[in-house]
C-alpha positions in Angstrom: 257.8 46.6 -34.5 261.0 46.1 -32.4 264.3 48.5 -32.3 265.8 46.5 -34.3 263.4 46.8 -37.2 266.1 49.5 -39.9 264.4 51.8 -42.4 263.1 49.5 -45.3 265.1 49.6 -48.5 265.3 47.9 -51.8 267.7 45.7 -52.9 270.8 44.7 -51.0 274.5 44.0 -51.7 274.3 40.7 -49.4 271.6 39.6 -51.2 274.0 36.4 -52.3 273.5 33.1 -51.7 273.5 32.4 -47.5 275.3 29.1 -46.7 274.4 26.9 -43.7 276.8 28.9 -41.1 273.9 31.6 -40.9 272.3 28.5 -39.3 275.1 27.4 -37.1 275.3 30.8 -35.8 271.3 30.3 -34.5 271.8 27.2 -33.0 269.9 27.3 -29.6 267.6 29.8 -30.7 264.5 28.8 -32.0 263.8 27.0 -28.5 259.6 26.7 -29.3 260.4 25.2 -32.4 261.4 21.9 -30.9 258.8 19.6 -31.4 258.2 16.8 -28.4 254.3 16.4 -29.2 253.9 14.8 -33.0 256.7 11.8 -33.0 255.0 10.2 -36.6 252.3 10.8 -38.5 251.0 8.5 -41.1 248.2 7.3 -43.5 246.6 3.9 -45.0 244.3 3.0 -47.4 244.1 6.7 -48.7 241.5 7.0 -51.8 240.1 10.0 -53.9 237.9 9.5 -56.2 236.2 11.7 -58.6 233.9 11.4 -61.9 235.2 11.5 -65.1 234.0 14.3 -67.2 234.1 12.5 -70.2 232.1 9.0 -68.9 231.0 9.9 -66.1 232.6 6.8 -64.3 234.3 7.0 -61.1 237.9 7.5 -61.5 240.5 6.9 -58.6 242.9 10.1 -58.7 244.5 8.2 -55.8 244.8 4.7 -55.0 245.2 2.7 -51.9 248.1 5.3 -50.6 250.0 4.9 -47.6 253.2 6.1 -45.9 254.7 7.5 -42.2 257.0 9.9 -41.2 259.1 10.1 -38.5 260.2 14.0 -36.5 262.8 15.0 -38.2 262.4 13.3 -41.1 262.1 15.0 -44.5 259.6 13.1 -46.9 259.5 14.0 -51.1 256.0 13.3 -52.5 257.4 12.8 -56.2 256.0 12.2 -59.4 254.8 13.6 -63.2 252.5 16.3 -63.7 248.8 14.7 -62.7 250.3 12.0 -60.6 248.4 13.1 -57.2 251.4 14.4 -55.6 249.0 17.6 -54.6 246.2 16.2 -54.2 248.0 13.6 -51.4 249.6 16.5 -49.3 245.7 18.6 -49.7 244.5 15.5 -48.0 247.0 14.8 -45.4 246.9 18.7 -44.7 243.0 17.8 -44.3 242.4 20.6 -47.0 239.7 18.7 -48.4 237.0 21.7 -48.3 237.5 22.9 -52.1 238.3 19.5 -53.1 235.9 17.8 -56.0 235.9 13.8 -54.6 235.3 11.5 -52.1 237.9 10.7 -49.3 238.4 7.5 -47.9 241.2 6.4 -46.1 243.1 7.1 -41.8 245.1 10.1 -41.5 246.5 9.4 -38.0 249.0 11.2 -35.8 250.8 8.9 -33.4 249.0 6.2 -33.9 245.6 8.1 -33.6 243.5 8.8 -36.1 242.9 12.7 -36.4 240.7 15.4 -37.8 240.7 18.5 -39.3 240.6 20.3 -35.9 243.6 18.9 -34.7 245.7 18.4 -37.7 245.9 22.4 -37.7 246.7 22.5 -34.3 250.3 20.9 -35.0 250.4 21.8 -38.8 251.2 24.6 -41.2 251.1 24.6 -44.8 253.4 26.7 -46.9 251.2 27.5 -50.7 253.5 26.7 -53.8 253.0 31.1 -54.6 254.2 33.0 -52.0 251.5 35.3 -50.9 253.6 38.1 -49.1 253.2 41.9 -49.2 256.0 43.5 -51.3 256.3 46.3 -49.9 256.6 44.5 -46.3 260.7 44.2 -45.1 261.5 41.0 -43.7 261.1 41.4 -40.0 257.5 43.2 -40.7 256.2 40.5 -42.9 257.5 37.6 -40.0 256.1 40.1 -37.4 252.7 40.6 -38.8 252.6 36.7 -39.4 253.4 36.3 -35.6 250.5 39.3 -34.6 247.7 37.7 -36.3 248.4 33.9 -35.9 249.3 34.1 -32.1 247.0 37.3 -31.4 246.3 36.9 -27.5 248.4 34.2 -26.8 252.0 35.8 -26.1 253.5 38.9 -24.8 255.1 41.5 -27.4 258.5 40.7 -26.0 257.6 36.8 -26.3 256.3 37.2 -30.0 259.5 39.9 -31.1 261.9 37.2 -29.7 260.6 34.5 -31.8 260.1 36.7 -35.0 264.3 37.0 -34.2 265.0 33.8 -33.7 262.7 32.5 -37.0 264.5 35.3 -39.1 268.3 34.3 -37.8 267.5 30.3 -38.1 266.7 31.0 -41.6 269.9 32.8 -42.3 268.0 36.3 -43.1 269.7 38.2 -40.8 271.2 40.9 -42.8 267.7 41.2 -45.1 265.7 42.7 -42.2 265.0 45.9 -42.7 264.9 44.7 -47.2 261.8 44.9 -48.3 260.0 41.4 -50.1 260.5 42.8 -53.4 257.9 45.1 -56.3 258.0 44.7 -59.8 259.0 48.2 -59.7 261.7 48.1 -56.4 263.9 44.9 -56.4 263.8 43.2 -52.8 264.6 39.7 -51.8 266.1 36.9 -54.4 263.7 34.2 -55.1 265.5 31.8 -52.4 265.4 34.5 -49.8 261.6 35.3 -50.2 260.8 31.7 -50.4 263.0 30.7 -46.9 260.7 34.0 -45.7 257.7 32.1 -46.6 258.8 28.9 -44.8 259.4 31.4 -41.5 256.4 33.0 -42.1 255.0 29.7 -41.3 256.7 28.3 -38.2 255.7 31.6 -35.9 252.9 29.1 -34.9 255.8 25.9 -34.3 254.0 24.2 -35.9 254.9 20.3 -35.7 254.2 19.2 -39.0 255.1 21.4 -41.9 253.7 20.7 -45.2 254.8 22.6 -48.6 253.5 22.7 -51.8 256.5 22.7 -54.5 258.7 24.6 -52.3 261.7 25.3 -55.0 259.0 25.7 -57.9 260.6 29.1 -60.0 263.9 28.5 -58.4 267.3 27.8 -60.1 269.5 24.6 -59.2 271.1 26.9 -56.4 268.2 28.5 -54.9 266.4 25.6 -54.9 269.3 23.7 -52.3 269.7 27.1 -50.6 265.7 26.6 -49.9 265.7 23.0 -48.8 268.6 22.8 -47.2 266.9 24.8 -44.5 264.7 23.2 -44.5 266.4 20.0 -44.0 268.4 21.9 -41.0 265.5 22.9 -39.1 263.4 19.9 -39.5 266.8 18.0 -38.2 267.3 20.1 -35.4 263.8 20.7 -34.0 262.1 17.7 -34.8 259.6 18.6 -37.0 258.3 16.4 -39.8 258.0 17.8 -43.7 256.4 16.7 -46.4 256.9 18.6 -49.5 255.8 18.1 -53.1 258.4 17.9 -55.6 258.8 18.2 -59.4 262.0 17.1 -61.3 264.7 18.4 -58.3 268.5 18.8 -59.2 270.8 15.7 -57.6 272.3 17.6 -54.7 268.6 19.0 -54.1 267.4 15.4 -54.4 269.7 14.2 -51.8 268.5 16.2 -49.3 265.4 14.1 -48.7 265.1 11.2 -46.2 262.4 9.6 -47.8 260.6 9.1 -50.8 257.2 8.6 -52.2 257.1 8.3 -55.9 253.5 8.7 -57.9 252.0 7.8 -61.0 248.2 8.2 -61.8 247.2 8.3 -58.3 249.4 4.9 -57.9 252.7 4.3 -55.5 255.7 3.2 -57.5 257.9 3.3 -54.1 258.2 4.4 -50.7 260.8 4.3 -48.1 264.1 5.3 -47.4 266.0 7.4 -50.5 269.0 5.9 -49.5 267.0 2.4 -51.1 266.0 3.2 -54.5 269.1 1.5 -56.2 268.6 -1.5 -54.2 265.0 -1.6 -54.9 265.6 -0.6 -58.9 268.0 -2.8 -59.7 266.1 -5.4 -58.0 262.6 -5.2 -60.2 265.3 -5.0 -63.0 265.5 -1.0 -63.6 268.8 -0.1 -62.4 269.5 3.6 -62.1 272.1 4.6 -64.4 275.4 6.0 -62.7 275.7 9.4 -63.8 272.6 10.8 -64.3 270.3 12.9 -61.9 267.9 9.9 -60.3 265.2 12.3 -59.9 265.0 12.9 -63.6 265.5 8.8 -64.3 262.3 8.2 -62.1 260.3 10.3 -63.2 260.7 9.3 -66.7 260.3 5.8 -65.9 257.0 6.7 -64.3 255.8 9.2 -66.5 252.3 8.0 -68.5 251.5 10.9 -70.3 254.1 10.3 -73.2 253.0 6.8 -73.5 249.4 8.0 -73.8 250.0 10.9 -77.0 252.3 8.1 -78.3 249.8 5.2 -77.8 252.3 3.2 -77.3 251.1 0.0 -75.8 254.3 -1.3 -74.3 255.2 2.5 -72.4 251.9 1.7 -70.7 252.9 -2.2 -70.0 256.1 -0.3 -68.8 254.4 1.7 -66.3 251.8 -1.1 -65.1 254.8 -2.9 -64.4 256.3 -0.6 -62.0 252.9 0.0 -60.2 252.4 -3.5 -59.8 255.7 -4.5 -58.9 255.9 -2.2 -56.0 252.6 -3.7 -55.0 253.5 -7.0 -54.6 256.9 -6.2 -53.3 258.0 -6.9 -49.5 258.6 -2.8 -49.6 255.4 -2.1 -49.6 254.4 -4.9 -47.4 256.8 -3.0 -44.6 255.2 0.2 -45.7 251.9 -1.2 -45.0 252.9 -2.7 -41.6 254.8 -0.3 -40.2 251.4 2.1 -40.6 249.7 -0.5 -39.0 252.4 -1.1 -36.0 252.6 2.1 -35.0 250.9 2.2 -31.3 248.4 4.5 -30.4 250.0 6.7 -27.8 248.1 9.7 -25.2 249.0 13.0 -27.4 248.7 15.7 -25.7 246.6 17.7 -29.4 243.6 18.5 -27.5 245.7 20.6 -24.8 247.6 22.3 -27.0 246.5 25.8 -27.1 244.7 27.4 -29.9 243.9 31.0 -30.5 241.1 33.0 -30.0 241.2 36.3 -31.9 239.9 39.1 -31.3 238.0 40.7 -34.4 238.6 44.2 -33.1 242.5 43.0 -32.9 242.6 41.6 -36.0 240.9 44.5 -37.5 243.2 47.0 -36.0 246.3 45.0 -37.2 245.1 44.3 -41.0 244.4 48.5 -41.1 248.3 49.0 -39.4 249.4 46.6 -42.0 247.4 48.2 -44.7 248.6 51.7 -43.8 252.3 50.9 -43.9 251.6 49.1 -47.6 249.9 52.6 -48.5 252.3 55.4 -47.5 255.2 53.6 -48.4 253.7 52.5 -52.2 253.2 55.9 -53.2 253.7 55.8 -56.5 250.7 52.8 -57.1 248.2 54.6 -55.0 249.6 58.4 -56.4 249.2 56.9 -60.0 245.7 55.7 -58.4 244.5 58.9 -57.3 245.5 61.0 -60.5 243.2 58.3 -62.3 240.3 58.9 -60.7 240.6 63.0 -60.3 241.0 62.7 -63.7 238.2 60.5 -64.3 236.1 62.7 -61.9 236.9 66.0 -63.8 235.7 64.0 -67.4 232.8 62.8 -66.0 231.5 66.0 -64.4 232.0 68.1 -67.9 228.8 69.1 -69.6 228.4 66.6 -72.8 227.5 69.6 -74.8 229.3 72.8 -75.6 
C-alpha cells in the first residue's frame, strides 16, 4: 500500500453527502481514463428467446432491440420489473454464459461487429450488490482491484497513481483510510460504497462501463450523488454508460442523455431524453407537468397490473405504445443510425490484456485474506472459541 494509506477506522464525521467540487478539484487527473478507442457502440436486431415453462412454446424475452451510444453519452435502459432491462445490458456486456436462451442479433463496436473477447477488453461491468470486503478501507479495496486486474502490466508507482486519481475523481478523498463498512463497525454511506464500486471498476479504464441498477437501496440523495459521478466522468473522459434503471427520482432522471424504455422484452422509445414530451404528446400521451416522468412511464408501460386485473383495454393500452413506437419515424432513425454507422480500423486487438501470474495472484488473494483476518478479530475469535469448544465436547467420553 502507498504512504498515504492512514490506519483504517470506522465511521467518519465527513461521511456527508460530497458535491461535485470533489470532482472539480480532480480535473486533470484521471489521464488513462480518457477514452480515444470506443467512439459508439451499438446493437440491431437483438433477440432472446427462451421456452415457456408452462407451454413449452418459445417465448421472446426480447424483441427486435436496437440502440447506439455515443463516448460520453449516458444511456438509461428503463422499464417494469420483467421488462428485459437486465437481460439487454447481460447481452450487450456479452454475459451470455449463465444465460437460459438463444441470442440472435449484432453487438458491434464502431461499426464492427464484436465478440466476447473484445468486448471485455474495453468493458467493465459494475453488479447491482456490491461485492467489496468490509473490512477493506477505501484506498486498499481500489488498490487490490488495481493489483489483480492489471497484475504485470504497470509499475507499483504507475498502479498507486491511478488508485489516487480513481479515489479523488470520485470525491472519496477524505474516506481513505474508512473502512467499507461491517454489520458490526459502521463504514462508508450507501452512496460512498456504491461510487467505490464504480472506481473499483475503472482501474482497468475501461471504455465502456456497464452497471446493473446502480442507485438500487439508495435514497433520492444518494442515488444523484451516485450518478452524478457518474455522469461527470463519463462527460469528461469519454466513456460510454449504460446503466439499468428502476423508477429514478426527477433530478436523478435528468441526468441521463438517452433513453431506452422496455416492456415485455419490447422498445416503447429510444433516443434522446430531452424528446420524450415531443414524442408523448405526439402518439397522444402527454406527460403531465408536475409529476416525476420516470414514474409516468413506467406506469404507462407497466403490463403486470393489466394482467392480475385482466383488463383487456390496460393490455390494448400497452400494445398501443409498443406498436406505435414501431411504426414511428423514431425508431426508423434508431434503426438507421445503427445501420449508418461506418466500420472504422479499432485498434481492440492491440489493446493490451493481462496475463496473470497464478503464483501473483495467489500471493495477493492470501495478503488480502490476511489483512481481512487480523483486523476481523472478533468474527474469527468468536470462530475459534466455537470450534475449541466443539473439540473439547467431542473428545469427552459418552459415558461416565
Amino acid at each position: 500500500m502507498s504512504q498515504q494509506d492512514t490506519t483504517p477506522h470506522s465511521g467518519d464525521s465527513s461521511n456527508a453527502v460530497d458535491t461535485g467540487l470533489d470532482l472539480e478539484k480532480g480535473r486533470g487527473l484521471g489521464r488513462h481514463l480518457t477514452n480515444t478507442v470506443v467512439t459508439s457502440f451499438s446493437w440491431e436486431a437483438v433477440n432472446v428467446t427462451v421456452k415457456d415453462r408452462k407451454s413449452g412454446l418459445p417465448l421472446k424475452i426480447l424483441d427486435s432491440n436496437h440502440g447506439s451510444v455515443k463516448g460520453g453519452s449516458v444511456l438509461a435502459l428503463m422499464g417494469p420489473s420483467g421488462s428485459g432491462k437486465t437481460t439487454l445490458l447481460n447481452v450487450l456486456a456479452h454475459r451470455t454464459s449463465t444465460m437460459k436462451g438463444d441470442f440472435e442479433g449484432n453487438i458491434m463496436i464502431n461499426g464492427q461487429v464484436t465478440n466476447q473477447q473484445s468486448i471485455r477488453k474495453v468493458s467493465s461491468y459494475v453488479e447491482q450488490e456490491d461485492a467489496m470486503i468490509g473490512i477493506l478501507t477505501t484506498q486498499e479495496t481500489v488498490d487490490f482491484a488495481a493489483r489483480l486486474s492489471l497484475q504485470g502490466t504497470m509499475s507499483k508507482k504507475e498502479r498507486v497513481a491511478r488508485v489516487n486519481e480513481l479515489i479523488e475523481s470520485f470525491g472519496l478523498q477524505r474516506q481513505r483510510g474508512t473502512i467499507v463498512g461491517t454489520p458490526l463497525r459502521k463504514g462508508l454511506s450507501g452512496g460512498q460504497k456504491r461510487r467505490l464500486s464504480v472506481a473499483s471498476q475503472l482501474v482497468t479504464s475501461p471504455r465502456i462501463l456497464f452497471l446493473d441498477e446502480p442507485t438500487s437501496g439508495l435514497d433520492s440523495a444518494a442515488s444523484f450523488e451516485v450518478m452524478n459521478y457518474i455522469k461527470k466522468i463519463a462527460k469528461e473522459y469519454n466513456i460510454i454508460c449504460i446503466a439499468s434503471i428502476h423508477q429514478p427520482s426527477t433530478t436523478t432522471f435528468d441526468l441521463f442523455d438517452q433513453l431506452m424504455l422496455l416492456s415485455e422484452g419490447r422498445m416503447c422509445y429510444f433516443g434522446a431524453l430531452a424528446g420524450i414530451h415531443a414524442y408523448f404528446n405526439r402518439i397522444n400521451r402527454p406527460i403531465p407537468v408536475h409529476i416525476n416522468p420516470a414514474e409516468f412511464l413506467l406506469d404507462l408501460v407497466n403490463g403486470d397490473f393489466s394482467q392480475a386485473r385482466n383488463n383487456d383495454s390496460s393490455h390494448n393500452e400497452l400494445k398501443y405504445i409498443q406498436d406505435s413506437w414501431s411504426s414511428s419515424t423514431e425508431c426508423r432513425k434508431a434503426i438507421n443510425e445503427c445501420s449508418s454507422i461506418s466500420a472504422t480500423e479499432t485498434s481492440l486487438s492491440k489493446l493490451q490484456s493481462s496475463h496473470h501470474n497464478v503464483l501473483a495472484l495467489s500471493w495477493i488473494l492470501l495478503h488480502r485474506n490476511f489483512i481481512k483476518s487480523y483486523r476481523d478479530f472478533i468474527a474469527y475469535g468468536t470462530r475459534v472459541a466455537m470450534y475449541f469448544g466443539l473439540a473439547i465436547m467431542m473428545g469427552m467420553p459418552t459415558s461416565l
